[in-house]
C-alpha positions as CSV (number, residue, x, y, z in Angstrom):
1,X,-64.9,-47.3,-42.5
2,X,-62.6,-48.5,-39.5
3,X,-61.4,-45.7,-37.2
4,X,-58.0,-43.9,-37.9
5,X,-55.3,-44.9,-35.2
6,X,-51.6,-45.0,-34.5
7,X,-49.4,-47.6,-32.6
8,X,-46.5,-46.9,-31.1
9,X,-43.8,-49.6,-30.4
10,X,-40.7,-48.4,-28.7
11,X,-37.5,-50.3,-29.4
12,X,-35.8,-51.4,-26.1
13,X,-32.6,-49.8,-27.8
14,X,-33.6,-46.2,-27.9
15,X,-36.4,-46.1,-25.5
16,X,-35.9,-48.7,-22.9
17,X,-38.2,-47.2,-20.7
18,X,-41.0,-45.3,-23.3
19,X,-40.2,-41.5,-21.7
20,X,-39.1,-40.3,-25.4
21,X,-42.3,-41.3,-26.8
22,X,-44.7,-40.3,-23.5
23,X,-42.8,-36.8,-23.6
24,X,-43.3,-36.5,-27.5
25,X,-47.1,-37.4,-26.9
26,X,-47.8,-35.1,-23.9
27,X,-46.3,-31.6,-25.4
28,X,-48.2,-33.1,-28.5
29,X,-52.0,-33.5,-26.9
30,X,-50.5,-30.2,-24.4
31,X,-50.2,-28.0,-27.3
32,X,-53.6,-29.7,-29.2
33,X,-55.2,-28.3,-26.1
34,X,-54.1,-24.9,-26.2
35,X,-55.6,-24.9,-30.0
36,X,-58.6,-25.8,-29.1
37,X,-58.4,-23.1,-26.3
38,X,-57.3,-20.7,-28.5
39,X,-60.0,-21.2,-31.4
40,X,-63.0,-20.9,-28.9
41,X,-61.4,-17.8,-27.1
42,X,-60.7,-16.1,-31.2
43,X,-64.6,-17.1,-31.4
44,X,-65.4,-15.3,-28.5
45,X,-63.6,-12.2,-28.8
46,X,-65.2,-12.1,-32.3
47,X,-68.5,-12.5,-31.1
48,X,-68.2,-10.0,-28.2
49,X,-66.6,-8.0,-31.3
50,X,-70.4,-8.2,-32.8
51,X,-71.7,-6.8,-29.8
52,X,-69.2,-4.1,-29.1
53,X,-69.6,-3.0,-33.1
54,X,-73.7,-2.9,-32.4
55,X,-73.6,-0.9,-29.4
56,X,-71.0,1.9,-31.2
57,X,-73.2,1.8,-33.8
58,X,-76.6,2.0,-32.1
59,X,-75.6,4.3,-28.5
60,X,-78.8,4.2,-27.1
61,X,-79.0,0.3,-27.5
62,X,-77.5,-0.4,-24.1
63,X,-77.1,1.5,-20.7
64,X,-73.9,3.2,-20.1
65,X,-72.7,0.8,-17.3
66,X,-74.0,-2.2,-19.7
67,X,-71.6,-0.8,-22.3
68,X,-67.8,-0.1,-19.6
69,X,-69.0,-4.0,-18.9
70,X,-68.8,-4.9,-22.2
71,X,-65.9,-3.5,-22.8
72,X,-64.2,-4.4,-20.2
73,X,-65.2,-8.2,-20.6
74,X,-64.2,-7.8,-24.4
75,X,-60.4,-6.7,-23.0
76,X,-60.4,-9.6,-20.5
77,X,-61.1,-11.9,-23.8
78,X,-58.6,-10.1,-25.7
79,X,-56.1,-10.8,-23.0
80,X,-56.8,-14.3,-22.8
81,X,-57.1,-14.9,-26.2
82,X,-53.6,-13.3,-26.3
83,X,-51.8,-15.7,-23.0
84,X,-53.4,-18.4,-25.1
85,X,-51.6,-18.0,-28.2
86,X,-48.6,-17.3,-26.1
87,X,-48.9,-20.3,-24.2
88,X,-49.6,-22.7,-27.8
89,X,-46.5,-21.3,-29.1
90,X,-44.5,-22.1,-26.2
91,X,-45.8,-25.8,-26.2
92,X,-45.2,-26.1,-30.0
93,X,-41.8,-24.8,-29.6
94,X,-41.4,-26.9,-26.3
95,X,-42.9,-30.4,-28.7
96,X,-40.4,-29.7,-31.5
97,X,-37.4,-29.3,-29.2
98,X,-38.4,-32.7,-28.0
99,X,-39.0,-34.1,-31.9
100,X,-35.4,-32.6,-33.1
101,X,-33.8,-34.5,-30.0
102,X,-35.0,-37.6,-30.5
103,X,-34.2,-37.2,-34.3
104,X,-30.5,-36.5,-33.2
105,X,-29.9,-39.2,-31.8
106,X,-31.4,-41.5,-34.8
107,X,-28.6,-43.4,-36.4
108,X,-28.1,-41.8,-40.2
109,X,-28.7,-43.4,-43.2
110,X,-26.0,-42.4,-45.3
């Protein structure tokens, strides 16, 4: 089986210089970034979740200053799990405002 890729060719026309296509691919790889970022920080925050539930469940299972650090690092996560979905939103909004201009400007078939 041969590897999946993609060419691109810019026309001269309506991208003399390529920058329509390297701006469409950077906010494109940007915001494929910030989903990988995003998944392994969810994963995270669901695995501290594990640990948080245990030590409710079980008091004595950790010392009390083991247990504020654990919560505290479990909010940290939370919080960037939370700028992290901010921030892939912003790039997806930022990658499809880039998309729909270069589609305006595409002549119409009519």
């Amino acid at each position: 089986m041969e590897p999946d890729f993609i060419a691109f060719q810019p026309t001269a026309e309506r991208d003399p210089d390529g920058s329509k296509l390297r701006g469409v691919l950077s906010a494109h790889f940007t915001l494929e970034r910030a989903r990988v970022q995003r998944a392994v920080l969810v994963h995270w925050l669901a695995a501290l979740g594990v640990l948080v539930w245990l030590a409710a469940a079980r008091p004595g299972w950790l010392p009390a200053g083991a247990h504020r650090l654990l919560l505290a690092g479990w909010a940290v996560s939370a919080a960037a799990a939370a700028a992290t979905i901010l921030r892939e939103w912003r790039w997806r909004v930022r990658r499809d405002a880039v998309v729909a201009g270069i589609r305006a400007e595409l002549p119409r078939n009519t």
